[in-house]
C-alpha positions in Angstrom: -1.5 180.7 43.0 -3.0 184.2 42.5 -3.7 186.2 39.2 -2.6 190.1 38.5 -2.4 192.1 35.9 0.6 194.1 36.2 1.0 197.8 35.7 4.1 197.8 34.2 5.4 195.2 31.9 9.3 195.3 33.0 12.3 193.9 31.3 12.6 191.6 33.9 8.6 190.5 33.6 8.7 190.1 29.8 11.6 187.9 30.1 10.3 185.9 32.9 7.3 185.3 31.0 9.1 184.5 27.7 10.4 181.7 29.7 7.4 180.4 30.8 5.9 180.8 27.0 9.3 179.1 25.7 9.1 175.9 28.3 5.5 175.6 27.7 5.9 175.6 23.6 8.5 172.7 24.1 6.5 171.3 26.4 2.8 170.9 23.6 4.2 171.9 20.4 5.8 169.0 19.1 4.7 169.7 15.6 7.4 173.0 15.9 11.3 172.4 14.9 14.1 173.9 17.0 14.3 176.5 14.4 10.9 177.5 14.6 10.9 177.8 18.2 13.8 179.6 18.0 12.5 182.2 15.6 8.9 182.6 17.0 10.7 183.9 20.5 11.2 187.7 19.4 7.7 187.9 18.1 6.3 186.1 21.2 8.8 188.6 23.4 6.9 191.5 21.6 3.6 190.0 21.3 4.0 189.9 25.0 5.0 193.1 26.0 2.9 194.8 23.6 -0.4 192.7 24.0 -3.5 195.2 25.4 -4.4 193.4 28.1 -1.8 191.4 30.1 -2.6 189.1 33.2 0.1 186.8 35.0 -0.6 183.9 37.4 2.3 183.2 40.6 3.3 180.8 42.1 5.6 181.1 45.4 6.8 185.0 43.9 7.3 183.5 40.2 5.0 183.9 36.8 3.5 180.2 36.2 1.2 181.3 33.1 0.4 184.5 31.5 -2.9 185.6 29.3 -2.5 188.3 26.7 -6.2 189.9 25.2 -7.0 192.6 22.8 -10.3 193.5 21.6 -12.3 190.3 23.0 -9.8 187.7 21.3 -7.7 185.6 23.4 -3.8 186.0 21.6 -2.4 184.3 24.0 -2.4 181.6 27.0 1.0 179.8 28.3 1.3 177.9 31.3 4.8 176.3 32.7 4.7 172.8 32.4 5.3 172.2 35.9 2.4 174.3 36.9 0.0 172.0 34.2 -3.0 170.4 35.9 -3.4 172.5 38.5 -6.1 175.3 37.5 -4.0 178.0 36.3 -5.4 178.1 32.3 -8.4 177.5 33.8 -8.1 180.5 35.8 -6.3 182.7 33.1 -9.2 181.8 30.6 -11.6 182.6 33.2 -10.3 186.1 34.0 -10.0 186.6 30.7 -13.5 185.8 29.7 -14.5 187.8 33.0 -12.7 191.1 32.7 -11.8 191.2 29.2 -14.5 190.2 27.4 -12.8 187.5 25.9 -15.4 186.2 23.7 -12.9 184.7 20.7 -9.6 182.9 20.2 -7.8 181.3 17.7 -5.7 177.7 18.6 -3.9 175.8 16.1 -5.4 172.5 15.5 -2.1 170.2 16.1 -2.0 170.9 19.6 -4.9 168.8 20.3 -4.2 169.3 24.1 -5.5 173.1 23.6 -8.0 172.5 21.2 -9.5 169.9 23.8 -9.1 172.2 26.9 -10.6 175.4 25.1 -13.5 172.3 24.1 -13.6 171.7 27.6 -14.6 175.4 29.1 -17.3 175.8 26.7 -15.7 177.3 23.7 -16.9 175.7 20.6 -15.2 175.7 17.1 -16.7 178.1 14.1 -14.3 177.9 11.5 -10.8 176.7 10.0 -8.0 178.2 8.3 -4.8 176.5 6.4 -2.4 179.8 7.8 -1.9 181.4 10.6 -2.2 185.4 11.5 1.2 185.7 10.0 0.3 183.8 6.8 2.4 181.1 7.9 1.4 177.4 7.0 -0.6 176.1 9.8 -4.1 174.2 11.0 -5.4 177.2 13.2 -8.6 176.5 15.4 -10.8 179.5 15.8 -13.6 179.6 18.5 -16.6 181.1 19.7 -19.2 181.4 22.3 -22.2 179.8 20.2 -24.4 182.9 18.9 -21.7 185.3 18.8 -19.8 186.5 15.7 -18.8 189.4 14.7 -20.2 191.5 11.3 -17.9 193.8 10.1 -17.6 196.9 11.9 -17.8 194.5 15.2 -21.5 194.8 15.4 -22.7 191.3 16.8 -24.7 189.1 15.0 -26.1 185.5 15.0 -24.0 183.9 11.7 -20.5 183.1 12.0 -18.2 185.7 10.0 -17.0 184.9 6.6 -13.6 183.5 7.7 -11.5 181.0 6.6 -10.1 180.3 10.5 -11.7 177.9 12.9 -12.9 181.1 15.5 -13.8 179.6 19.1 -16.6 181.8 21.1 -17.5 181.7 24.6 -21.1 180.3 25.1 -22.8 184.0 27.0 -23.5 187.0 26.7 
């Protein structure tokens, strides 16, 4: 397996990795219908391909997970289900946190798979929300590296922001 963040986000790419986001939604998110699934694919297509910072895991030539970044928030982190277990979110979240400054993510609390492996690399929860980013119902997780939170105006301070999502931060700098 080896990570890149490619240049250029081709047809081809997005697709490939649309696939891998798809499989890996059917694969954890049992608390999503059919129909959901089927209507979150355009805005995770253009989430995707229009995501700041983009960086794919391969394995043997194909995409087996992606991370999307913007601003020091993790939007995004899919791995195939076939490649589960093996290091690659590990290593997505650790290049992430590395060379994005990924200091803050949001995870929805019914995929307690997630919750537990964002748990796991040190992120801890600061807060809880009953929608998601899109106002739709949901139980999203945020999280946070303890003693970082962001003020208005993303000046840093010590208190947690005055949000009603569960924000995970990264426990440095």
């Amino acid at each position: 397996m080896h990570i890149e963040t490619p240049g250029e986000r081709s047809s081809e790419l997005v697709a490939a990795l649309v696939d891998v986001w798809e499989r890996s939604v059917r694969a954890t998110h049992d608390f999503l219908a059919e129909d959901d699934i089927v209507g979150l694919r355009p805005e995770a297509e253009s989430g995707i391909a229009g995501v700041e910072r983009l960086t794919v895991a391969y394995d043997g030539g194909a995409p087996c997970g992606f991370a999307g970044s913007q601003d020091g928030k993790l939007e995004m982190l899919f791995v195939a289900p076939e490649a589960r277990g093996r290091g690659v979110g590990r290593a997505l979240l650790a290049h992430a946190v590395e060379h994005a400054r990924v200091r803050t993510l949001d995870v929805n609390e019914q995929n307690p798979q997630a919750v537990g492996f964002y748990e796991h690399e040190g992120f801890v929860v600061a807060g809880r929300s009953p929608v998601d980013d899109a106002g739709r119902p949901s139980v999203p997780v945020a999280a946070h590296a303890p003693g970082l939170s962001r003020r208005r105006g993303g000046a840093r301070s010590r208190r947690h922001p005055p949000s009603r999502w569960e924000r995970l931060r990264w426990p440095c700098c």
